[in-house]
C-alpha positions in Angstrom: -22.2 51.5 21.6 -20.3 48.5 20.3 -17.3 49.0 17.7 -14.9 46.9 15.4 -11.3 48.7 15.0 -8.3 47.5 13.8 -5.2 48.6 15.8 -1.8 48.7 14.4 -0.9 45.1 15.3 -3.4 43.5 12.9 -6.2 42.7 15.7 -9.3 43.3 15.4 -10.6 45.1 18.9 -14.3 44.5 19.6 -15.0 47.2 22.0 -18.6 47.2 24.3 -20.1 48.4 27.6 -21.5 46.1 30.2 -25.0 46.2 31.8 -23.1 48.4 34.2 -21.4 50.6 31.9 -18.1 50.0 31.7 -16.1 49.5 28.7 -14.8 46.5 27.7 -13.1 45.3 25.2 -11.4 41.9 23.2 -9.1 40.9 20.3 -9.4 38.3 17.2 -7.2 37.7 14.4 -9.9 38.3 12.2 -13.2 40.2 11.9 -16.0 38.0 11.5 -14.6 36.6 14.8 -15.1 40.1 16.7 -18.3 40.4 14.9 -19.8 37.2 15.9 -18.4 37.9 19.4 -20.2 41.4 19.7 -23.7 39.8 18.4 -23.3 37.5 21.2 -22.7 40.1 23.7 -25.3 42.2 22.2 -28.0 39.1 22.5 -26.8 38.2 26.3 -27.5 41.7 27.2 -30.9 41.7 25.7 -32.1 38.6 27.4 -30.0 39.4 30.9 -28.0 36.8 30.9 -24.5 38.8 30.2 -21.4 37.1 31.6 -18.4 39.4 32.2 -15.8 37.0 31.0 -13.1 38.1 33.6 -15.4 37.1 36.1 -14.8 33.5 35.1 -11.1 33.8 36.5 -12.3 33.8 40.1 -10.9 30.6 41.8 -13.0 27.8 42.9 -11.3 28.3 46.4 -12.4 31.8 46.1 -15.8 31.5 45.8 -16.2 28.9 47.7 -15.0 30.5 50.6 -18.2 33.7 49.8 -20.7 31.0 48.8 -20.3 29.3 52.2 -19.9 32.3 54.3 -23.4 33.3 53.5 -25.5 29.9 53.4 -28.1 29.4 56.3 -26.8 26.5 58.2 -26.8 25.1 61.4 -23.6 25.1 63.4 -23.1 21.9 62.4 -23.8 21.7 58.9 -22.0 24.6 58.9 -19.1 22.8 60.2 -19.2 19.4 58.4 -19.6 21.8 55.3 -16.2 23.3 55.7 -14.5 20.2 57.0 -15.5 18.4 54.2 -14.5 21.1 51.4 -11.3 21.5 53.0 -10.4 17.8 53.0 -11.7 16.8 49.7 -12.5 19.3 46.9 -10.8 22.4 47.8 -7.4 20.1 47.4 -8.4 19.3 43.7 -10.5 21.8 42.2 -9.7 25.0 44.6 -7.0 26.8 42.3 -8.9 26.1 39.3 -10.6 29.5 38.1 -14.3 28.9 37.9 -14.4 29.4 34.0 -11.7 26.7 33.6 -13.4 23.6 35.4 -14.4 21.5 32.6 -17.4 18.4 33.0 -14.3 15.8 32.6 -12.2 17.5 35.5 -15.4 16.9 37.4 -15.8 13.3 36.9 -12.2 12.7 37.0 -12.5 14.4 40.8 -15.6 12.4 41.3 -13.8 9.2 40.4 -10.7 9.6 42.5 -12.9 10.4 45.8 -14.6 7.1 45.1 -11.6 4.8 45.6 -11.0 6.7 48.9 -15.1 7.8 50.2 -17.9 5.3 50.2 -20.7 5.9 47.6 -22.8 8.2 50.1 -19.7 10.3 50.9 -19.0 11.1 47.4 -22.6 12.0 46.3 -22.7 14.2 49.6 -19.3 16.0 48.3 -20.9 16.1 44.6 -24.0 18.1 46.0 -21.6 21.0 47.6 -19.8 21.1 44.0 -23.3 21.4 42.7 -24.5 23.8 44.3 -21.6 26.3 44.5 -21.4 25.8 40.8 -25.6 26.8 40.1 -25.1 29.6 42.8 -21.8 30.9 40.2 -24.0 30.7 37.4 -27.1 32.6 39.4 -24.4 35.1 40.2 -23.5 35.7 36.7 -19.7 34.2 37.2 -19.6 31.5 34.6 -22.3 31.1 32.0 -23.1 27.1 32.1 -22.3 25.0 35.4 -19.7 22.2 34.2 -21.5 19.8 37.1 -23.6 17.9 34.3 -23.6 14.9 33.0 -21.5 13.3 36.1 -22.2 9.6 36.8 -21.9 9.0 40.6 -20.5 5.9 41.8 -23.7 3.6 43.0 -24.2 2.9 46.7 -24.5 -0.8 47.8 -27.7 -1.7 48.8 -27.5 -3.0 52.4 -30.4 -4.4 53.9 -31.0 -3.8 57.9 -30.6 -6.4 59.9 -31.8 -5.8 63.4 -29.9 -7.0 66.7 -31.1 -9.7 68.4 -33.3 -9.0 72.1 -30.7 -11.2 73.5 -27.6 -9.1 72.1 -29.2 -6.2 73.4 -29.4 -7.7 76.6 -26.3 -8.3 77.0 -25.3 -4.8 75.7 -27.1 -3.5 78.5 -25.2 -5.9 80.7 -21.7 -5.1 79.6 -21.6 -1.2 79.3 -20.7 0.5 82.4 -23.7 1.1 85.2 -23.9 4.5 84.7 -24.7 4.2 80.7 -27.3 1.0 81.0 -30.3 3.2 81.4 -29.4 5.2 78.0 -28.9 2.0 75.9 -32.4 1.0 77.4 -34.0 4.2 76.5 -32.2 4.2 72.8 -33.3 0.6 72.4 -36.8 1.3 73.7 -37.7 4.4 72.5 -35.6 4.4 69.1 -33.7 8.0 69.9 -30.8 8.9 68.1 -27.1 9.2 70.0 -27.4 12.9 70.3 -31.1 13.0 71.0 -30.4 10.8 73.9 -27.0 12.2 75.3 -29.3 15.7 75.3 -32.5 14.3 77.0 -33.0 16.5 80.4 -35.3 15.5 83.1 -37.5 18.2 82.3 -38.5 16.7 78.8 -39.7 13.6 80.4 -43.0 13.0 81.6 -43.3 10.7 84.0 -47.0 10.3 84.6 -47.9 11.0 81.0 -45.2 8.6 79.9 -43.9 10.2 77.2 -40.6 11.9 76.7 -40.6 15.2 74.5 -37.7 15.2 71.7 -37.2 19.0 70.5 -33.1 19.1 70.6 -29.8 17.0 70.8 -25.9 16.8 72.1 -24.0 18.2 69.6 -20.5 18.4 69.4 -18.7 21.3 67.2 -14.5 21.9 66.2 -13.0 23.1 68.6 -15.7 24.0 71.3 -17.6 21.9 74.1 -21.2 20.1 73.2 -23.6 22.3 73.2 -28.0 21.6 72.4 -28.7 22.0 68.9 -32.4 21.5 67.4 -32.9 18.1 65.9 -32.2 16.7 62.7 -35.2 17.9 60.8 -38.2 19.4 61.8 -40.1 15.7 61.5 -37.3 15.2 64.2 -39.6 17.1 66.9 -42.0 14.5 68.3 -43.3 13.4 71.5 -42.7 9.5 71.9 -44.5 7.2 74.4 -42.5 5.2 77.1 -42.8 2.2 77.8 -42.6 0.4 81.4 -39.4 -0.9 80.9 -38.1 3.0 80.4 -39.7 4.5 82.4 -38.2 2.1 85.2 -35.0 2.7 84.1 -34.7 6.1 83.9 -36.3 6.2 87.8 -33.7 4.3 88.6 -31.4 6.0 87.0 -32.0 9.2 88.5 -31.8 7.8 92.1 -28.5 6.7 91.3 -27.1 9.5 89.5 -28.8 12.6 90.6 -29.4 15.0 88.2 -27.0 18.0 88.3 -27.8 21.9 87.3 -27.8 21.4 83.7 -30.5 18.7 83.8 -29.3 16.5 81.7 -29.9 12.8 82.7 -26.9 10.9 81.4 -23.1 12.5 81.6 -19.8 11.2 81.7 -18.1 10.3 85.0 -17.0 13.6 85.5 -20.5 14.6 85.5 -20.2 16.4 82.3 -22.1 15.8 78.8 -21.5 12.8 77.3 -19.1 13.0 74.2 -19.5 10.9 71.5 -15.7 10.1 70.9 -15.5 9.3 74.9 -18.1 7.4 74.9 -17.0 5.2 72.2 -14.3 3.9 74.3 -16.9 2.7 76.6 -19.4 1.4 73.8 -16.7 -0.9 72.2 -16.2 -2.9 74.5 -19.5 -3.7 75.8 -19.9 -5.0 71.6 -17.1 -7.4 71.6 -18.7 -8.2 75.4 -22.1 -8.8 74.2 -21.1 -11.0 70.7 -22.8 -8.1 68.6 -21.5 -7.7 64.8 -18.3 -5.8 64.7 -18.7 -2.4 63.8 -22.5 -2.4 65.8 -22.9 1.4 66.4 -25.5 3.0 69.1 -28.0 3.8 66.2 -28.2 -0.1 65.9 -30.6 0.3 69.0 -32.7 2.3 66.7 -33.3 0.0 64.3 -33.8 -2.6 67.0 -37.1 -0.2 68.2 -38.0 -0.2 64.3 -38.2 -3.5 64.3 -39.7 -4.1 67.5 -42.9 -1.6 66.3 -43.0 -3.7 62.7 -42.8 -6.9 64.5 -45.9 -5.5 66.6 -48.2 -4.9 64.2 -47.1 -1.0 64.0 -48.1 0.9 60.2 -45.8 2.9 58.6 -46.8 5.7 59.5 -46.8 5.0 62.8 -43.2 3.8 63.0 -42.0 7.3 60.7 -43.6 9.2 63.3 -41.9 7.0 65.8 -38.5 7.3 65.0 -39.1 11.2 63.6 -38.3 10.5 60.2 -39.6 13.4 57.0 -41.1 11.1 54.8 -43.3 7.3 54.7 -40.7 6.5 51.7 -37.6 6.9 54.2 -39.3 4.7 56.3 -40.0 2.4 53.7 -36.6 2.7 51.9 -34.9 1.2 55.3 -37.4 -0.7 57.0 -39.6 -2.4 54.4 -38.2 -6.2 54.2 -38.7 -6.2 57.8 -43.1 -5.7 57.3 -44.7 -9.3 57.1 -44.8 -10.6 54.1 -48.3 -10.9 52.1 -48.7 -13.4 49.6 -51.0 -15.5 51.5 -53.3 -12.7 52.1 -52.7 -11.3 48.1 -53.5 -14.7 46.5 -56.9 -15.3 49.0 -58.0 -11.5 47.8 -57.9 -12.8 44.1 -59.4 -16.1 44.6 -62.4 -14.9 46.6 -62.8 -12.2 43.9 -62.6 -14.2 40.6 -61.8 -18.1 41.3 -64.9 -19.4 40.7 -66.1 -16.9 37.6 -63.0 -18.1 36.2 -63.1 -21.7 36.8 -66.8 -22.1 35.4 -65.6 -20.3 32.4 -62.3 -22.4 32.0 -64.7 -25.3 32.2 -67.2 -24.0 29.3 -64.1 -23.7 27.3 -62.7 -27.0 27.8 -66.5 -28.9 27.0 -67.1 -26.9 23.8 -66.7 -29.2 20.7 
């Protein structure tokens, strides 16, 4: 049962039990406060949605840490996950008990990683915030989540502009012999880096032509790469091969025999390729070939996007292609580079209603 007293100090003590039975108790100055305060207690209980208010003094740090032990990730997303709470949020909101972090401290954080992060960065950092914040709330730490209301800095819109055939010729040309057959089969197949760095022989078909996509090279802190599934699940796809691949990888193979692992493209060593290594051979061959600075291997990807547009390929087609979850992803990247239609959109109309419309435009114009 709830009470009212008044000790000898003056104070009113509102005293309570929990949902779990424990008594609890807090002081006003005066007693319409500890009133008020007990009829809220009293209606939180009744609709389950009680807050023990000395659960609100666990640290953002704190929580964090429980939140993310216990999330279903991939090795990773588990990893990028921690990386990027230790780097950027833990820093600025990790002492901060969860009860404490106010909307405005949020948007001032938010604001700060923006002059630092690029749009997409911050919004990905935002999301974490988010949801450890709902997942306090669900856990009946704080009552309200303080991540609302938060304006996000906007993302430039940057349009895709495919590489030239000729530049990816002479990407081809310039990278070491070993690593031409992998920027063929990126550029003709439209794989991703780690897609293609963990391609084994026995995911290619030879006489079907067609390679089977189902995992990918990734690399974690602190430990070798190791074969991780794919992206997403739309990631999983089988992909036909064209001549020019196929050739490739043959010739490839005879060159560079496949060792235990199976894996068809390693380092000189004979290991699997890492992405950091590899960059100091990729760089290079981009200054060699005249391609835009900055031109990354997933510029070879949107080179094959391209390639199927140019070809007459539907969307569909080219989302299934490159593995992507959704038409509108496909769109959202790749839709300035689909024909344009005007021609075709004004002949629909005219054949429909030119010449009911021009007889009537004619009647009007004779009528006295």
């Amino acid at each position: 049962m709830s009470s009212i007293r008044r000790d000898a100090s003056g104070a009113w003590r509102a005293r309570y039990r929990d949902p779990n039975g424990h008594q609890r108790s807090r002081n006003f100055a005066r007693k319409i406060d500890a009133e008020q305060f007990l009829t809220g207690i009293e209606h939180s209980k009744l609709l389950g949605a009680y807050v023990d208010p000395a659960a609100g003094r666990t640290t953002f740090r704190e929580y964090a840490e429980q939140w993310r032990a216990v999330q279903v990730h991939r090795p990773s997303t588990a990893a990028q996950v921690e990386t990027n709470l230790r780097r950027h949020v833990l820093p600025h909101l990790g002492d901060r008990p969860l009860a404490a972090i106010r909307p405005s401290e949020i948007q001032a954080w938010v604001r700060g990683r923006s002059g630092v992060l690029k749009p997409p960065t911050v919004e990905l950092l935002y999301r974490y915030v988010v949801a450890i914040l709902r997942a306090a709330v669900a856990d009946r730490l704080i009552a309200t989540s303080p991540a609302v209301g938060i304006k996000l800095p906007k993302a430039e819109v940057h349009r895709v502009v495919p590489l030239e055939t000729a530049v990816v010729e002479k990407l081809i040309a310039a990278v070491p012999d070993r690593y031409r057959s992998l920027v063929v089969l990126a550029a003709g197949t439209g794989m991703r880096q780690g897609e293609c760095f963990g391609l084994t022989v026995d995911r290619v078909d030879f006489l079907r032509r067609q390679v089977t996509v189902d995992r990918q090279l990734m690399l974690l802190p602190g430990a070798g790469p190791v074969l991780a599934p794919p992206k997403t699940q739309a990631s999983y796809r089988v992909i036909p091969l064209p001549r020019v691949v196929v050739d490739a990888l043959a010739a490839h193979i005879a060159q560079n025999p496949v060792g235990p692992l199976g894996f068809l493209f390693t380092n000189s060593d004979g290991d699997p390729i890492r992405r950091t290594r590899f960059s100091d051979e990729w760089r290079p061959a981009v200054k060699a070939a005249g391609a835009p600075a900055g031109t990354g291997f997933h510029a070879l990807r949107h080179y094959y996007a391209s390639l199927l547009i140019r070809h007459g390929e539907s969307v569909k087609v080219v989302q299934a292609r490159l593995g992507h979850a959704s038409a509108t992803e496909t769109l959202d990247t790749y839709s300035h580079l689909w024909p344009d239609s005007e021609d075709q959109t004004r002949a629909a109309v005219d054949h429909v209603l030119l010449a009911a419309v021009s007889d009537l435009c004619q009647t009007v114009d004779t009528e006295p």
